[in-house]
C-alpha positions in Angstrom: 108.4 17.8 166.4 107.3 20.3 163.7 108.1 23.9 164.4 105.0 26.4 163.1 106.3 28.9 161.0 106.0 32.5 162.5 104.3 35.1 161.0 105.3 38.5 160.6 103.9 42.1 159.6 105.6 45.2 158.5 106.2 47.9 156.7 108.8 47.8 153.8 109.6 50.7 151.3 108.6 50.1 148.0 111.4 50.6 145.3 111.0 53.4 143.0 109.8 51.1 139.7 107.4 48.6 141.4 104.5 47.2 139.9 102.3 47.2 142.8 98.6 49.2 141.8 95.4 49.3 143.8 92.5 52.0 143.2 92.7 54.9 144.8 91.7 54.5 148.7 92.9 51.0 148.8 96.2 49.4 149.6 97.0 45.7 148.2 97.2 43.2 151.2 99.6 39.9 150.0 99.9 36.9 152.2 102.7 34.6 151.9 104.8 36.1 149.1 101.3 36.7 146.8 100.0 33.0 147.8 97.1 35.1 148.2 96.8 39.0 147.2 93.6 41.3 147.7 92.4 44.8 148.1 91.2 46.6 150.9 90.8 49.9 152.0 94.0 52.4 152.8 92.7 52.4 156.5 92.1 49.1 157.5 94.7 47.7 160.0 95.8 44.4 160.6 94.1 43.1 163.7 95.6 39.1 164.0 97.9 37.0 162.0 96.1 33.7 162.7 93.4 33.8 160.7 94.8 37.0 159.2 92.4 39.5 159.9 91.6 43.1 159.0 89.8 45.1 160.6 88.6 48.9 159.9 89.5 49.9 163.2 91.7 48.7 165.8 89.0 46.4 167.9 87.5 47.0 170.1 86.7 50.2 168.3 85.6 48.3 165.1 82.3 47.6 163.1 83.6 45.3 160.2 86.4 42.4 159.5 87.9 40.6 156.9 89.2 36.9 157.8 91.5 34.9 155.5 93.1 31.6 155.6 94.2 29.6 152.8 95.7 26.0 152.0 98.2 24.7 149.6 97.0 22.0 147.5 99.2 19.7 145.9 100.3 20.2 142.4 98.7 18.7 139.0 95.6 17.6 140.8 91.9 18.5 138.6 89.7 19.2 141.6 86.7 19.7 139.2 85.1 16.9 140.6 85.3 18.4 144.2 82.9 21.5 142.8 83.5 24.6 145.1 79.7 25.9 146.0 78.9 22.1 148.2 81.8 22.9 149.9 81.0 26.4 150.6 77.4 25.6 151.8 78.8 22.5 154.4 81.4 25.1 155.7 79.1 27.4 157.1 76.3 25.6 158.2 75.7 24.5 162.0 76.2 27.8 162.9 75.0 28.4 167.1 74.3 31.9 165.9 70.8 32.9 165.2 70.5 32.9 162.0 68.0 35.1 160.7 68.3 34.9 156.5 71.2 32.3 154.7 71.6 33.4 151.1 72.1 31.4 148.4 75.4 30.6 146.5 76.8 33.0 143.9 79.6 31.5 141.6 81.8 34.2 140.4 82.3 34.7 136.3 85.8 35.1 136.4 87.6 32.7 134.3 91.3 32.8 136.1 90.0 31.0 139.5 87.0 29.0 140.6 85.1 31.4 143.5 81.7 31.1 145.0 80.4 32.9 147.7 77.4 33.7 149.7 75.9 35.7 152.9 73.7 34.7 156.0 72.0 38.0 158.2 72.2 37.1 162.0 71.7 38.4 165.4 75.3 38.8 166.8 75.0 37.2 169.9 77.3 39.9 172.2 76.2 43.1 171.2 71.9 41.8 170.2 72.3 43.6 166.8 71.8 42.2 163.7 75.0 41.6 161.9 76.0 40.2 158.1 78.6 37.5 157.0 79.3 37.2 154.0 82.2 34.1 153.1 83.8 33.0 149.8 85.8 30.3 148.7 88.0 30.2 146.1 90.3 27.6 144.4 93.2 28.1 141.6 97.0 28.0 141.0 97.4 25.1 144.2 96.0 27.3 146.7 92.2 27.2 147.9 91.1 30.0 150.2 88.6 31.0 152.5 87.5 34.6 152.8 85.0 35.8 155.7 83.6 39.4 155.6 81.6 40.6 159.2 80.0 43.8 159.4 76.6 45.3 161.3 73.7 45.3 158.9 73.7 49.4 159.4 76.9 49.5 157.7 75.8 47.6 154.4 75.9 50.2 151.8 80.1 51.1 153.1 80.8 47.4 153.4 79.1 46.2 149.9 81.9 47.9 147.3 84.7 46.9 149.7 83.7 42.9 149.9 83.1 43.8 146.0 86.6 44.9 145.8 87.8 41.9 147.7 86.5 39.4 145.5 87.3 41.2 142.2 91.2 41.5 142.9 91.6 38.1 144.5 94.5 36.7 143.2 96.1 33.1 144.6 99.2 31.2 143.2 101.6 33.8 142.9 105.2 33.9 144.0 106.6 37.2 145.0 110.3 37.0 145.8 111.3 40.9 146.4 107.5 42.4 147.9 109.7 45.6 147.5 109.4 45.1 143.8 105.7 43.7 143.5 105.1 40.7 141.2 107.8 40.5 138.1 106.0 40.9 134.5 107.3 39.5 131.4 
């Protein structure tokens, strides 16, 4: 019988030459020694380690999350004949939620990782307010990951950098062995 890895959080101090740099007001979040890295803002707390999520307050006390889960692919395989924005579009359809607007799929420019993503408005079914997803799927360096983003349509003009953010220092692949350190550079 397989055992499931555990997963653990924590605080480590940084030594004093490490590479590790995020913009002002955000901290760099890395899952699974940098199998995937992002940026989110210095507040936001870890809510759940499977999914990981992030929250910007400790729920129930929250009004936005970020979900992430990711899978290793194996080596040397070209999956451009698996094209990521099908794939997006079957994931997060057949939703029970009312879905009020489904956006269409935006593929990302950046030339280091295949990502697409897009965002459906709905009525959250709990609380009767109308709420956003947004989800993104990227692919590159043997790791494919799926990013959610949840937050109430009131708070759309805080939540828009921060999902901008996300997506612009996505980073998958990478091997951290000290996270004390940050990523070695040649």
């Amino acid at each position: 019988m397989k055992h499931k890895k555990r997963m653990e959080t924590g605080k480590l101090r940084l030594q004093d030459k490490h590479t590790w740099k995020a913009p002002n007001g955000y901290k760099i979040v890395v899952i699974d020694r940098g199998a995937v890295s992002f940026n989110i803002p210095q507040d936001w707390v870890v809510a759940k380690l499977e999914p990981f999520e992030l929250n910007d307050r400790l729920p129930p006390h929250d009004d936005a999350r970020i979900s992430t889960s990711f899978w290793r692919l194996p080596p040397g395989v070209d999956w451009s004949g698996l094209p990521l924005a099908p794939l997006l579009t079957k994931s997060v359809e057949g939703s029970s939620m009312e879905i009020l607007a489904r956006g269409g799929v935006i593929k990302s420019t950046r030339t280091d990782i295949e990502l697409v993503w897009t965002e459906h408005r709905f009525i959250d079914p709990k609380e009767k307010r109308e709420a956003f997803s947004r989800f993104a799927l990227a692919r590159g360096f043997d790791v494919q990951a799926f990013i959610s983003c949840d937050f109430w349509v009131d708070d759309a003009l805080r939540l828009h950098p921060i999902w901008d953010e996300v997506l612009r220092s996505l980073q998958l692949g990478r091997v951290i062995q000290d996270p004390t350190k940050g990523a070695v550079l040649h």
